[in-house]
C-alpha positions in Angstrom: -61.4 -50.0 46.6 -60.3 -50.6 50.3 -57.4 -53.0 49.3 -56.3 -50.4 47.0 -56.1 -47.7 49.9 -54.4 -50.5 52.0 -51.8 -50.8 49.8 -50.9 -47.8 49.3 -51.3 -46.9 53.2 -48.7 -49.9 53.4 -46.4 -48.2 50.9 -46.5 -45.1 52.5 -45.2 -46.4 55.8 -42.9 -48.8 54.1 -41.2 -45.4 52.5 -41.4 -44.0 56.5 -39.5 -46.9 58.0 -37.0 -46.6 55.5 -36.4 -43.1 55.7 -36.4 -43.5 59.5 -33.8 -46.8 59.0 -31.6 -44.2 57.3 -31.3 -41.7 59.8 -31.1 -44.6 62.3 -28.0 -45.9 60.1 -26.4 -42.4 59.7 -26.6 -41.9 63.7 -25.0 -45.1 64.4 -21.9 -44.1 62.2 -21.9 -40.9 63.4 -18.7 -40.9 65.1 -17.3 -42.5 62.0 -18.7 -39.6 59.6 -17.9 -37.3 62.2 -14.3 -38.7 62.2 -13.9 -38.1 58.7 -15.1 -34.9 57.8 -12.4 -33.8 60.8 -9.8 -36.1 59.3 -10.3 -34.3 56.2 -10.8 -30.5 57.4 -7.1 -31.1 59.6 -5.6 -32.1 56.0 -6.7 -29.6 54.1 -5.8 -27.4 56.8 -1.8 -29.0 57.3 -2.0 -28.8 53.5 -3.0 -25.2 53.3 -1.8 -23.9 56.1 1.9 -25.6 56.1 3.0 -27.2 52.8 1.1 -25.0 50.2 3.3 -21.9 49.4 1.8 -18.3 49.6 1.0 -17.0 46.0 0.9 -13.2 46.0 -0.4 -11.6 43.2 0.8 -8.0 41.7 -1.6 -6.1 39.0 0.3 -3.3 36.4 -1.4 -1.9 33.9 0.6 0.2 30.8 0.2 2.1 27.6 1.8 0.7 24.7 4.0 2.7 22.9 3.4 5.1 20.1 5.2 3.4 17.0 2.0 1.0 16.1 4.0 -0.4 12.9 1.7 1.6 10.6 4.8 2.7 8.8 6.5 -0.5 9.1 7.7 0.8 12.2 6.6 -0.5 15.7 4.2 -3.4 15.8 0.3 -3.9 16.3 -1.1 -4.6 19.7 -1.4 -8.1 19.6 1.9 -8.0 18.1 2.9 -6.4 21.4 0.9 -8.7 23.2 3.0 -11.3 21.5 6.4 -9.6 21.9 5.6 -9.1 25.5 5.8 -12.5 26.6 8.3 -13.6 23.9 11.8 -15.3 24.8 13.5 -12.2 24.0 12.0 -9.6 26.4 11.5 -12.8 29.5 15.1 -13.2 29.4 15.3 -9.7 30.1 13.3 -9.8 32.8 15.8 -12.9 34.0 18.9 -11.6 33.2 17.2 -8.5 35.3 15.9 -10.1 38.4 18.1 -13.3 38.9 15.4 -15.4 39.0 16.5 -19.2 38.8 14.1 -20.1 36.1 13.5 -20.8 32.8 11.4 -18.6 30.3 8.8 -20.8 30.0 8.6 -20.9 34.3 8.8 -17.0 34.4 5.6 -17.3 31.5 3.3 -19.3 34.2 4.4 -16.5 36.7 3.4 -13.6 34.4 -0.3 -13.4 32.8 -1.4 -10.4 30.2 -4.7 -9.3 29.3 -4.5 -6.9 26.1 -7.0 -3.9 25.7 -7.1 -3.5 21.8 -9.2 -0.3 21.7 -7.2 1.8 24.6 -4.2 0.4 23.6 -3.3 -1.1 27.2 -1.5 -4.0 28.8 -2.1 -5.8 31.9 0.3 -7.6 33.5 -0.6 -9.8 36.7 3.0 -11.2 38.3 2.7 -13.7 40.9 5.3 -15.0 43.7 5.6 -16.3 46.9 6.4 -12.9 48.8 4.1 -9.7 48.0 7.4 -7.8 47.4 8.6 -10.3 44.7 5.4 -10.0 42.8 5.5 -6.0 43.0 9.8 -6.4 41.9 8.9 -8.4 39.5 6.2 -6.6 37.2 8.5 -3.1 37.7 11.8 -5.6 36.3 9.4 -6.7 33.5 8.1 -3.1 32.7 11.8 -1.9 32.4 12.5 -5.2 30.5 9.8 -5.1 27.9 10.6 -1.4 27.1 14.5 -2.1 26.7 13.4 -4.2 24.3 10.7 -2.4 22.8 13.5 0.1 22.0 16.4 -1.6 20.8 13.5 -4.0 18.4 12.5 -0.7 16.9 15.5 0.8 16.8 16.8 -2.2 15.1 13.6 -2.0 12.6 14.7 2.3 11.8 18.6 1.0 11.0 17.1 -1.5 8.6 14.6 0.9 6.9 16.9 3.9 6.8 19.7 1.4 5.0 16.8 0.7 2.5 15.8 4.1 2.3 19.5 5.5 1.5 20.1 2.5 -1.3 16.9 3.8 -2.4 18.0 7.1 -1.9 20.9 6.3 -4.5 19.9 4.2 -6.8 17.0 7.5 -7.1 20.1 9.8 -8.0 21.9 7.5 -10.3 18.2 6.7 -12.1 18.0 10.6 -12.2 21.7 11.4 -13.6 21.0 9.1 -16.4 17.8 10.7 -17.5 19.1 13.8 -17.3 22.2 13.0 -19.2 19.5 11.2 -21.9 17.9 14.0 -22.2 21.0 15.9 -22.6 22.3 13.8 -25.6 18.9 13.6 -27.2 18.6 17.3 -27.6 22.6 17.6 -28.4 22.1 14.8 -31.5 18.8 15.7 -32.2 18.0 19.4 -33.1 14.6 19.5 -33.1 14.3 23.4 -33.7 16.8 22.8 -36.6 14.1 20.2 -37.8 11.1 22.6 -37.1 13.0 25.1 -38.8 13.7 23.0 -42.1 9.9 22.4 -42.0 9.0 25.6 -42.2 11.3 26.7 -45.1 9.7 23.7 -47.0 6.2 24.7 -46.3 7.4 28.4 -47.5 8.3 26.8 -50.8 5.5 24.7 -50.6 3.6 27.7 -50.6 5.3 29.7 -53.4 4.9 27.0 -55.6 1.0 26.3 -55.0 0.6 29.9 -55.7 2.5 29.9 -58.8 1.1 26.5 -60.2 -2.6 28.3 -59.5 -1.1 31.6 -61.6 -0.5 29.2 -64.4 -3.3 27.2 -64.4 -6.1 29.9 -63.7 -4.6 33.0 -65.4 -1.4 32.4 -67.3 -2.7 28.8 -69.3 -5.8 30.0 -69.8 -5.0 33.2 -71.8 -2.2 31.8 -73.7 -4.8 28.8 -74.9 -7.5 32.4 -76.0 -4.8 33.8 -77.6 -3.8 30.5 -79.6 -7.5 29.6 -80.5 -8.1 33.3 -81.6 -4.7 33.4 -83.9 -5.9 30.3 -85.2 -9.6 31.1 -86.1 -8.6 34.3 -87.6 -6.0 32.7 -90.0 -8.4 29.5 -90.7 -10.9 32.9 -91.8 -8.5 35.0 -93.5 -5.2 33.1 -93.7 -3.5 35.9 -96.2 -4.7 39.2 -93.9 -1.3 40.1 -91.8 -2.5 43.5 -90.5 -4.7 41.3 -88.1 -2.3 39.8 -86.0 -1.8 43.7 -84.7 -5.4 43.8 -83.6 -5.4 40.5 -81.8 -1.8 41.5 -80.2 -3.6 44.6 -79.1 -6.5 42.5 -77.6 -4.8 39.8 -75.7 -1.3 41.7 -74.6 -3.1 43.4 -71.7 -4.4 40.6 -70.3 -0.8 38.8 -70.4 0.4 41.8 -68.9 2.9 42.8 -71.1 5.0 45.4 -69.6 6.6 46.4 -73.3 4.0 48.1 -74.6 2.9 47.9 -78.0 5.0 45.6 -80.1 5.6 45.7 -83.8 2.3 43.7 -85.4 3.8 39.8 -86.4 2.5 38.0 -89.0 -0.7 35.7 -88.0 1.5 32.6 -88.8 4.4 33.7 -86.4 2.5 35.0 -83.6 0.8 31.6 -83.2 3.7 29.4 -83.1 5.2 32.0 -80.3 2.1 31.7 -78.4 2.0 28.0 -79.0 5.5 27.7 -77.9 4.6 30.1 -74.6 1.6 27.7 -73.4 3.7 24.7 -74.2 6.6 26.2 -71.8 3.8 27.3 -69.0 2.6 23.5 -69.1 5.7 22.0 -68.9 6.3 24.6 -66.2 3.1 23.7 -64.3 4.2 19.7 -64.6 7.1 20.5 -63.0 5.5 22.6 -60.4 3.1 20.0 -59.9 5.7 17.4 -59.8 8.0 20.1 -57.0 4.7 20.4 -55.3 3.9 16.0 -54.7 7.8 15.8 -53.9 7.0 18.7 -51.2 4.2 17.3 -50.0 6.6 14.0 -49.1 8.9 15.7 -47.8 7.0 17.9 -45.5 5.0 14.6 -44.5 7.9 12.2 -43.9 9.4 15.3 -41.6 6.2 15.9 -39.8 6.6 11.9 -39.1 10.0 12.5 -37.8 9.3 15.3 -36.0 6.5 13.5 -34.5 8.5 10.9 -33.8 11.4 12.6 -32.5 9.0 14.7 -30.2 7.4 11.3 -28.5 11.1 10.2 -27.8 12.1 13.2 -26.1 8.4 13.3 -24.7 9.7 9.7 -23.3 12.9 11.2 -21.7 10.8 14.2 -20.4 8.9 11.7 -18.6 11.6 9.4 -17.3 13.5 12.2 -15.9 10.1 13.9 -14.1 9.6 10.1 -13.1 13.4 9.7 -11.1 13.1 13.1 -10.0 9.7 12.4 -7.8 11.5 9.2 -6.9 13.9 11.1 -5.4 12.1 13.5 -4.1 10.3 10.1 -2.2 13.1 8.6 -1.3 14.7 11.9 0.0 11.3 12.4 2.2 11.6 8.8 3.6 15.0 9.4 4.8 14.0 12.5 6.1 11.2 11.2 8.0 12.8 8.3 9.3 16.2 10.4 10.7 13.2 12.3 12.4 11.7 9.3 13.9 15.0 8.1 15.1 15.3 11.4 16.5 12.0 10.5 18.7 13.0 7.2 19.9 12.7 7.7 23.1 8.9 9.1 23.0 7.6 6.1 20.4 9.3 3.6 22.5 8.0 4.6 25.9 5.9 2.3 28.2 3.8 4.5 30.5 2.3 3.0 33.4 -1.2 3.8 33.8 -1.6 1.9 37.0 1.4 1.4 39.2 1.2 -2.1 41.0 0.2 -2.0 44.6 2.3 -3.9 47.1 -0.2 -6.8 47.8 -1.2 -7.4 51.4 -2.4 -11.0 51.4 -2.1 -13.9 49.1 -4.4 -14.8 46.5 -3.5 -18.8 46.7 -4.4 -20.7 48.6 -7.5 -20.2 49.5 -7.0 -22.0 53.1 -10.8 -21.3 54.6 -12.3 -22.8 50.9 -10.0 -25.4 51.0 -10.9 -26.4 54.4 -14.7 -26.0 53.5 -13.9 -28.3 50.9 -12.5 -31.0 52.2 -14.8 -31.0 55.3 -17.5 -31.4 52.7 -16.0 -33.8 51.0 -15.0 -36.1 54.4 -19.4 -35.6 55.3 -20.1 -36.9 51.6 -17.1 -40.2 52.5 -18.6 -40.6 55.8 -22.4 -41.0 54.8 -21.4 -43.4 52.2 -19.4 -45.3 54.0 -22.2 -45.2 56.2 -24.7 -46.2 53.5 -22.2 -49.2 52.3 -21.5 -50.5 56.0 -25.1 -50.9 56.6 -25.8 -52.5 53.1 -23.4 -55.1 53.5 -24.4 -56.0 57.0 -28.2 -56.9 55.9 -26.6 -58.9 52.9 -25.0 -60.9 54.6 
């Protein structure tokens, strides 16, 4: 147990002499370390103070404008964001100020931060002078609404040409459905047709009632009077004063205006009524047949009519159809003559916060710069240090 406490006693002051060689080492570099981290801090000051130019930083914040490209007219707020630094609107800004740069240079010089929900745009310009910075975020405001403007302008004279060939092509599409229509009525009556309709269903009609006279009432009785004529000769074929009481008993029901005839002989009277019901059947063929050739008629003009009245129905509809087109495209010229009208207010860029004149530069950062590379000659010095020492007991 005591050699392992003497060991590690040993250890311990091993660890001690070390840490004691180390500062030992440091302090007899110290002039070099100290020579260093001065080398270094006069540097970075030269550096900062005398070759590094000024950067001065100007912060403008605006609203974009009203025409958010819902309508096709105007653009989105990234789109903005976009348009904002695009070559078009940082030429502006050159053709403006002129700056002796490129678009892609004046890009470095001109950051944007984009607030989607408020609809706002930060701009942060930066120069070498504080008064450059503050000309040049007013010279970009101007710039960017210039061309906010004339974009959106340009995007009205496009849709209004659209909207007036529209507009047109809506007229002519509604001249020719009215002049359809116009034709259709003029070669096809269809109150003529409704009119010949009805005169057939009037005979239609007449002749159903007629056919039902003959076949419930007329037929009927002619057929009693036959079969009575008949059973009373077949009974008493030589009796010829009968024939004047069977008149008597069938004439009223036929209706006979004349009266009371002179009695016929039995023989006579039956081929007359025999030659009657033969006459009121043909008649009720005929009827029958008037009545089926009626029934086709009346059907294939219902058909026609039907027909007739889905065509017009068809124009009807094509001309309510071009007339609401061109009540649309009527209302989209309207409402974009009206926006043109408010140019001005859809295009404007308001400044919400005017940029302040900056008093001091942002860059560089001479004091952090200084601190920095004073830091940086300490950490060179001690390892310098650290290597001197470590070669000298190697060798």
């Amino acid at each position: 147990m005591n050699g392992v406490s003497d060991l590690r006693e040993q250890a311990y002051w091993d660890d001690e002499i070390d840490l004691r060689q180390l500062v030992e080492t440091l302090l007899r570099h110290k002039w070099v370390i100290v020579g260093l981290v001065v080398a270094a801090t006069a540097v970075a000051g030269i550096y900062s103070y005398f070759i590094l130019p000024p950067r001065y930083e100007a912060v403008m914040t605006v609203a974009l404008p009203a025409a958010d490209g819902a309508d096709g007219i105007g653009m989105s707020v990234a789109a903005y964001d976009a348009f904002a630094g695009s070559n078009r609107v940082l030429s502006a800004v050159l053709a403006r100020s002129g700056l002796d740069l490129t678009p892609r240079q004046l890009s470095d010089r001109l950051q944007r931060s984009v607030n989607a929900n408020e609809r706002l745009l930060t701009v942060t310009a930066s120069a070498q002078t504080a008064g450059e910075a503050h000309r040049l975020t007013l010279m970009w405001r101007d710039a960017f609404e210039a061309e906010v403007r004339a974009y959106v302008r340009e995007q009205l004279d496009e849709a209004l040409d659209a909207a007036l060939r529209e507009l047109e092509r809506a007229r002519e599409a509604l001249s020719r459905a009215e002049a359809a229509l116009v034709a259709f009525d003029r070669e096809t009556p269809l109150g003529l047709l409704s009119a010949r309709l009805a005169r057939l269903e009037t005979e239609l009609a007449a002749a159903e009632t007629e056919l039902q006279r003959l076949q419930n009432v007329t037929i009927p009785l002619e057929s009693v009077r036959v079969q009575l004529l008949e059973d009373m000769l077949a009974a008493e074929p030589g009796l010829a004063s009968t024939s004047a009481y069977v008149d008597g008993l069938t004439r009223p029901l036929a209706h006979d205006p004349a009266g009371v005839a002179a009695p016929l002989h039995p023989a006579v009277e039956l081929a007359s009524a025999r030659a009657r019901l033969e006459t009121n059947q043909q008649a009720a063929e005929l009827l029958q047949r008037r009545i089926e050739d009626l029934h086709e008629r009346i059907a294939a003009l219902n058909h026609e009519q039907t027909l007739l009245e889905k065509e017009r129905q068809r124009l009807q509809d094509a001309l309510d159809s071009a007339a609401a087109r061109l009540r649309g495209a009527s209302g989209r010229v309207a409402e974009l003559e009206a926006r043109a009208q408010q140019l001005e207010h859809l295009t404007q860029v308001r400044i919400v916060m005017d940029p302040v004149m900056p008093e001091s530069p942002v860059a560089p950062r001479k004091m952090l710069n200084m601190a920095l590379a004073a830091f940086l000659g300490l950490f060179a010095g001690v390892g310098f240090s650290l290597f001197h020492e470590f070669w000298r007991r190697t060798e």
